[in-house]
C-alpha positions as CSV (number, residue, x, y, z in Angstrom):
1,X,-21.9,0.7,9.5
2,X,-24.5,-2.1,10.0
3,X,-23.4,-5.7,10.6
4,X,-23.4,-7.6,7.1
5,X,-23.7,-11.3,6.0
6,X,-20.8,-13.1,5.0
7,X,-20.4,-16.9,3.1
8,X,-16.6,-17.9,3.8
9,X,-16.6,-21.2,2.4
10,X,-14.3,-21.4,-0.8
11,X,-17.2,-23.7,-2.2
12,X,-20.3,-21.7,-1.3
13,X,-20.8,-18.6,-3.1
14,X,-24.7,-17.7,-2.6
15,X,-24.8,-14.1,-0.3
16,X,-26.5,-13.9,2.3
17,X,-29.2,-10.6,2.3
18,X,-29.3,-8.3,5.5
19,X,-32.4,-6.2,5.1
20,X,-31.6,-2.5,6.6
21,X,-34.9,-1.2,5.7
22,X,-37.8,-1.6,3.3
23,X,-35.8,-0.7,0.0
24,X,-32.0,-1.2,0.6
25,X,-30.3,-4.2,1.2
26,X,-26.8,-5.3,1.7
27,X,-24.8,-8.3,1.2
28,X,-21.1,-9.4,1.7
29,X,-19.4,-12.6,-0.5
30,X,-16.0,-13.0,1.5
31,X,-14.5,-15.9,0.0
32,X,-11.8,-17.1,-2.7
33,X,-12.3,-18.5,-5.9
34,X,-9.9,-20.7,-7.6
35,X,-9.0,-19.2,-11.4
36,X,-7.3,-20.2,-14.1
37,X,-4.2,-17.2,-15.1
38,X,-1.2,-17.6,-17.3
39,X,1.5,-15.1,-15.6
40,X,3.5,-12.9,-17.3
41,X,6.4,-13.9,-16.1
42,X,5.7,-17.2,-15.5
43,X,5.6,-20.9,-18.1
44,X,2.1,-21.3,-18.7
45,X,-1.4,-21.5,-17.5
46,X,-1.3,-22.6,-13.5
47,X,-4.1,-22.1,-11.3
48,X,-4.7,-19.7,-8.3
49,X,-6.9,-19.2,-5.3
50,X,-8.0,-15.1,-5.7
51,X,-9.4,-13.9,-2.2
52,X,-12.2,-11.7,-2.6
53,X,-15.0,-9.6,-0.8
54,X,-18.1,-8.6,-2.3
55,X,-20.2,-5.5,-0.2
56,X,-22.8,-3.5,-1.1
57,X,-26.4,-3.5,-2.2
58,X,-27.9,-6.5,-3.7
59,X,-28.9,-5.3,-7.0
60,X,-26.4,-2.5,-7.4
61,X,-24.2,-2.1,-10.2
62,X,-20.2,-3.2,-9.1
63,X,-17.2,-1.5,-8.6
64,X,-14.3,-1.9,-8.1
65,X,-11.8,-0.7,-5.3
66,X,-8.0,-1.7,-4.7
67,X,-5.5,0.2,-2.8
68,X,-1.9,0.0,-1.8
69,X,0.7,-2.7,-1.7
70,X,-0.4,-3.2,2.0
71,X,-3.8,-2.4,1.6
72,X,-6.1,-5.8,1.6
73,X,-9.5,-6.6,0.6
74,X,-11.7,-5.6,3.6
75,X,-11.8,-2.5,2.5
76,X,-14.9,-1.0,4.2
77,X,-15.0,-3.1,7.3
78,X,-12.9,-5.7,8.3
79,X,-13.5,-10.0,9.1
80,X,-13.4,-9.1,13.0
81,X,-15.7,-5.7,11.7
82,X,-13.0,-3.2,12.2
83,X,-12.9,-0.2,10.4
84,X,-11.3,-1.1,6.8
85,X,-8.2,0.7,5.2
86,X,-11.1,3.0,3.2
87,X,-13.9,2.8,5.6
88,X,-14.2,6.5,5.7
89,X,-14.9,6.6,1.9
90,X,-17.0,3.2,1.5
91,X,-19.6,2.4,3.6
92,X,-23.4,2.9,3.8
93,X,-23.8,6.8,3.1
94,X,-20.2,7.4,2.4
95,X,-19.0,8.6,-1.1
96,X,-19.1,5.2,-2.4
97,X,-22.1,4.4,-0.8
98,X,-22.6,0.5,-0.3
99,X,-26.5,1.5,-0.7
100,X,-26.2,2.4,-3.9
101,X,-22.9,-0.1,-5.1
102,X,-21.5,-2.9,-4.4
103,X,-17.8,-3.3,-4.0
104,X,-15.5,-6.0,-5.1
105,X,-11.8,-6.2,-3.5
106,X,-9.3,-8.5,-3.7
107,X,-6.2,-9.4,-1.4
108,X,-2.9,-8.8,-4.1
109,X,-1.6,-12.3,-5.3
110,X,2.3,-12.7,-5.2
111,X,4.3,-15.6,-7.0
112,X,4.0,-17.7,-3.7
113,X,0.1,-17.9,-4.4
114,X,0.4,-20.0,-7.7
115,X,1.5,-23.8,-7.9
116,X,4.3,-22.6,-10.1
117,X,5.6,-19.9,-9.1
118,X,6.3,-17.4,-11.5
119,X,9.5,-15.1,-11.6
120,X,7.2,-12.1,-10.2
121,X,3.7,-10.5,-10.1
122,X,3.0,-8.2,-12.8
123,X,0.1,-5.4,-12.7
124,X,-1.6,-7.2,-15.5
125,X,-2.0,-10.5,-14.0
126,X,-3.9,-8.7,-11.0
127,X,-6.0,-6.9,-13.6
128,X,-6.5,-10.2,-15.4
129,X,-7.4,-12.1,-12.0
130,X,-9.9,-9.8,-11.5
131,X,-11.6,-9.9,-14.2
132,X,-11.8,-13.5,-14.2
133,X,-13.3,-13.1,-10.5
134,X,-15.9,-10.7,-12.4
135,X,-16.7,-13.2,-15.1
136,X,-16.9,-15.8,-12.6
137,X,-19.3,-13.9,-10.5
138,X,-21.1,-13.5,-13.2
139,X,-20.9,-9.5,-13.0
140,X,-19.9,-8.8,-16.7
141,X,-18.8,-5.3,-16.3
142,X,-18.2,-2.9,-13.5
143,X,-19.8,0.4,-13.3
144,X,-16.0,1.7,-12.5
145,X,-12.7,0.6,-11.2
146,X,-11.0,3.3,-8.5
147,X,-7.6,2.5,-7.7
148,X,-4.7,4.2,-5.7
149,X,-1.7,4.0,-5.8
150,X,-0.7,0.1,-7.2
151,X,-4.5,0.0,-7.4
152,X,-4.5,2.4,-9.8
153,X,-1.6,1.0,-12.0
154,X,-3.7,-2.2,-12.0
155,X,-6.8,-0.4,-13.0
156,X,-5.0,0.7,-16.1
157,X,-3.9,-2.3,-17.2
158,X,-7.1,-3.9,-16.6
159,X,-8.9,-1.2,-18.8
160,X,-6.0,-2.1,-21.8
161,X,-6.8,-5.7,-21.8
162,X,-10.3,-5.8,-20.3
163,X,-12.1,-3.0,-21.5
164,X,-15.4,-4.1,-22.2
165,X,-15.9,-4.9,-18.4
166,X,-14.9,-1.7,-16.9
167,X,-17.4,1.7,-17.2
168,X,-14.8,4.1,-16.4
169,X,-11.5,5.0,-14.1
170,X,-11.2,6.6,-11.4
171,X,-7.3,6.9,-10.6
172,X,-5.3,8.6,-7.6
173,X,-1.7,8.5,-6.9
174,X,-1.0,6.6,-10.0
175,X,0.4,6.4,-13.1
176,X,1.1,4.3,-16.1
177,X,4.9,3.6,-15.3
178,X,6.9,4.1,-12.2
179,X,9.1,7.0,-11.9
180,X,13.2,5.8,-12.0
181,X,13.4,8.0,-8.5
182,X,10.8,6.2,-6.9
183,X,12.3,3.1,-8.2
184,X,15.7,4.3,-6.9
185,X,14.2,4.4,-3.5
186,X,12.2,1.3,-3.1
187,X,15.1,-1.1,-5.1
188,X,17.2,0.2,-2.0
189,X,14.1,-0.7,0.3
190,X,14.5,-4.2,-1.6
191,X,18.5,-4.5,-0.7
192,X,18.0,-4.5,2.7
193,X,14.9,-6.8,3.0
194,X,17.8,-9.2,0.8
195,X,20.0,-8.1,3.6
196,X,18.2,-8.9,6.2
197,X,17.7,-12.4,4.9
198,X,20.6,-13.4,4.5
199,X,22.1,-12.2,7.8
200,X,19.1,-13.4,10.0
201,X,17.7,-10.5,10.8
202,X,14.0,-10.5,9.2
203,X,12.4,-8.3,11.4
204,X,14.9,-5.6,11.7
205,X,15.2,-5.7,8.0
206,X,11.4,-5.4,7.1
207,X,11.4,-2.4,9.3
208,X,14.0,-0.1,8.2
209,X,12.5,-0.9,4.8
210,X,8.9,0.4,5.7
211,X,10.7,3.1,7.9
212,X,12.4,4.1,4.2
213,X,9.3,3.4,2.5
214,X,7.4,6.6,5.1
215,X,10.1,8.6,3.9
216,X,8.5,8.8,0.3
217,X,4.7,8.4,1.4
218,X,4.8,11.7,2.8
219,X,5.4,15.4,2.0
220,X,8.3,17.3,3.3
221,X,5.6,19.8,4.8
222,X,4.4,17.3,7.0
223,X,7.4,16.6,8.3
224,X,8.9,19.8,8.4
225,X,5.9,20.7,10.5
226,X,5.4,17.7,13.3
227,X,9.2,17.3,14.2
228,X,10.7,20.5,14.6
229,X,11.4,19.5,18.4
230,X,14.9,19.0,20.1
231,X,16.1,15.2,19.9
232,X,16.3,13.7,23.0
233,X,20.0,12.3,24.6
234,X,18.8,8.0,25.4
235,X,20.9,5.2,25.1
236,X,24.6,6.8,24.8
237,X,22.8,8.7,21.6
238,X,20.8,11.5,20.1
239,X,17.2,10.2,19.2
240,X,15.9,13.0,16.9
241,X,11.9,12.8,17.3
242,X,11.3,11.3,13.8
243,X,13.2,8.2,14.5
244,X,10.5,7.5,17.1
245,X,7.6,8.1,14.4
246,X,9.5,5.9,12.2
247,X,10.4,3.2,14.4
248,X,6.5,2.7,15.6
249,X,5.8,2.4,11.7
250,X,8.6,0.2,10.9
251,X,7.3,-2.4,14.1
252,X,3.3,-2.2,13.4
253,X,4.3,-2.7,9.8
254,X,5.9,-6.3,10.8
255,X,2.9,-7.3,13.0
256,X,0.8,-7.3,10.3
257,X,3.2,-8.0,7.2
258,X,5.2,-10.5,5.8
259,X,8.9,-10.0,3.5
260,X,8.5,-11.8,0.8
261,X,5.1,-10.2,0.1
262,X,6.7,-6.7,0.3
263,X,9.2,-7.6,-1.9
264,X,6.7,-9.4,-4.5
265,X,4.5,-6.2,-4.4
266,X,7.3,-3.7,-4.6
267,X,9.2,-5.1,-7.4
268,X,5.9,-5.4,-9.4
269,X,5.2,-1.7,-9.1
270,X,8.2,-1.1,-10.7
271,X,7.5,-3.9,-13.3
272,X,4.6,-2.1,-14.3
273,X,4.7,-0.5,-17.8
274,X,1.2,0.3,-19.6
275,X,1.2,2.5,-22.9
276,X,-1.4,4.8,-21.8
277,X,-2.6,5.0,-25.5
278,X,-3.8,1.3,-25.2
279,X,-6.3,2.9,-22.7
280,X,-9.7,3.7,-24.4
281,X,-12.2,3.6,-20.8
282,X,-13.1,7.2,-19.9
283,X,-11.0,8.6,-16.5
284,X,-10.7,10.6,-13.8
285,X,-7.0,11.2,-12.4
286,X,-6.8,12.4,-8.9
287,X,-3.0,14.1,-8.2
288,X,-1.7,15.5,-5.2
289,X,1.1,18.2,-5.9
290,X,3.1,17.4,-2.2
291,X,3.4,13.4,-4.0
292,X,6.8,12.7,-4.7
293,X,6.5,9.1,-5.7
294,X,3.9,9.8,-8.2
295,X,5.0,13.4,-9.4
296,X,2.3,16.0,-10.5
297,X,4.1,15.9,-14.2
298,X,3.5,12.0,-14.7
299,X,-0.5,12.4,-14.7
300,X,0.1,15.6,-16.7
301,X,1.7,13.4,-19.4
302,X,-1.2,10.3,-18.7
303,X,-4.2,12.6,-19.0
304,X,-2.8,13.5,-21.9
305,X,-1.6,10.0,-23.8
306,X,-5.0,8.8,-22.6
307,X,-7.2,7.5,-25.8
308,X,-10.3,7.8,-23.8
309,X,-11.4,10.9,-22.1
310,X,-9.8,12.1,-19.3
311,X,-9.9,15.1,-16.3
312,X,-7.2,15.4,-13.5
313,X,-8.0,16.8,-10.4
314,X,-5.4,18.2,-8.5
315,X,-5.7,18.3,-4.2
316,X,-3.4,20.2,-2.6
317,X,-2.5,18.3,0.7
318,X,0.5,18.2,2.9
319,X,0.3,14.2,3.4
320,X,2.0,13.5,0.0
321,X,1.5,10.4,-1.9
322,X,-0.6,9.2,1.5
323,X,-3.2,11.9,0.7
324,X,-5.3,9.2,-0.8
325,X,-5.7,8.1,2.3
326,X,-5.9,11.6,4.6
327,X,-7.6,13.7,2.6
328,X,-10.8,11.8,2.8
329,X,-13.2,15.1,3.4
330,X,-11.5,16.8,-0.1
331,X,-11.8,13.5,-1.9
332,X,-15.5,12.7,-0.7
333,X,-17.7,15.0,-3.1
334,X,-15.3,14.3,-5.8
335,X,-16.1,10.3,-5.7
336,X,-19.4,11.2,-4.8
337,X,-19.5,13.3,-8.4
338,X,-17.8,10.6,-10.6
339,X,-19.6,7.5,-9.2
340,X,-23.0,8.8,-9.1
341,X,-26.0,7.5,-7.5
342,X,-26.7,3.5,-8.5
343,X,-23.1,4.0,-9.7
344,X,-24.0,5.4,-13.3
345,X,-26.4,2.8,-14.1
């Protein structure tokens, strides 16, 4: 991916155009913008600093891309031009080609990002922080909005309030309410992040909760395939080989993330609650069969509560509810079909 132009100042906003060749240029806006939100769980209007990158061809239509609780805004390349969390899906020539779109991202805002804090983060106040960022870009309306996972719970809710600034959906590995066993599992993830606050122990605690966390982001085929080996005798114990896959998760996981955020962005997902009937923005669903935090059955029952029209996809994969982000070679001509060239326009 070529090098692009960046304007990081929170008070400077103009891109900066990086000519690749004689008809296709791209920009980047990575800055913040301070907005005006009124919380749904909070007292009143308060003001917040939104995070934002803005890739992709000048004068290509927008769209919009948000992933995971731990997924950030840098989502095809990142500040230090790393690969980004989606690279292999948007990029120049990928399946959302930043030739022919331009992508807007933004970091997830918790309570701790508003002057008043409110009692927590709901999907619709990301959905309507974004769509102030799009008004105060002055984009309008976005050719789509593709979310996975919590993305894709905020992309519904953004299309029932704010659907006159969104084309269409594309969703995968979400739904429009959070199912009680995956709630089960990540209010457990929650106790011992409490837990480990109040005994001390932080770290430890934030990751045995993202150990827990892998449990349910991948499929039991996976597993049953990569650790079929003999556990090993160490330390006066048995260390059965998963333990070791999960421990390296659970300490990258608190290199790079912080408690309070996780348990912001966790509780909202189970928050989240959008009557799919309020939904009236055509959309594709995107369902993996081996997901078991976002079962098969709950996009059955979207597609069909969906006012607007809808098609579900289904991708057979072995990675689970992480197949959004393995299965990139089954999922490429599928984006590349619903977000046409020039995005629709």
């Amino acid at each position: 991916m070529p090098h692009l132009a960046n304007s990081t100042s929170e008070e400077r906003h103009t891109a900066v155009v990086v000519p690749l060749h004689a008809r296709t240029a791209l920009t980047e806006q990575r800055s913040s913008r301070r907005l005006s939100l009124q919380p749904k769980y909070g007292h009143g209007a308060g003001t917040v600093n939104v995070r934002y990158q803005w890739v992709g061809a000048a004068d290509a239509p927008t769209v919009i891309v948000q992933g995971g609780i731990s997924a950030d805004r840098f989502v095809a390349q990142t500040e230090q031009g790393d690969a980004g969390w989606w690279s292999e899906l948007v990029g120049n020539g990928q399946a959302i080609d930043l030739t022919q779109c331009r992508v807007l991202s933004i970091d997830w805002l918790t309570p701790a990002d508003f002057e008043h804090a409110p009692r927590a983060i709901s999907s619709e106040d990301q959905a309507n922080a974004l769509a102030a960022l799009v008004d105060a870009l002055g984009i309008g309306r976005v050719a789509a909005f593709v979310g996975s996972s919590y993305g894709a719970m905020v992309a519904l809710a953004y299309a029932a309030r704010h659907a006159d600034k969104v084309d269409k959906l594309v969703l995968l590995a979400g739904a429009h309410r959070a199912h009680p066993l995956s709630t089960a599992q990540r209010a457990i993830q929650r106790q011992i992040l409490r837990l480990g606050q109040s005994s001390g122990q932080v770290e430890q605690a934030l990751s045995l909760a993202r150990q827990l966390a892998m449990t349910t982001y991948r499929g039991s085929e996976e597993f049953a395939r990569r650790f079929t080996s003999t556990p090993d005798y160490r330390e006066g114990r048995f260390h059965f080989p998963v333990e070791d896959y999960l421990e390296h998760a659970g300490h990258r996981f608190v290199q790079r993330f912080d408690l309070e955020r996780f348990l912001a962005l966790s509780e909202s997902i189970d928050l989240h609650d959008v009557a799919p009937e309020a939904v009236n923005v055509p959309a594709t669903l995107i369902g993996f069969p081996s997901d078991r935090l976002v079962p098969l059955a709950d996009l059955c029952e979207l597609q069909r509560r969906l006012r607007g029209a809808a098609t579900l996809e289904v991708i057979d994969s072995p990675y689970g509810h992480d197949a959004f982000l393995k299965e990139t070679q089954q999922l490429a001509p599928l984006l590349r079909q619903v977000i046409p060239s020039r995005c629709g326009a």
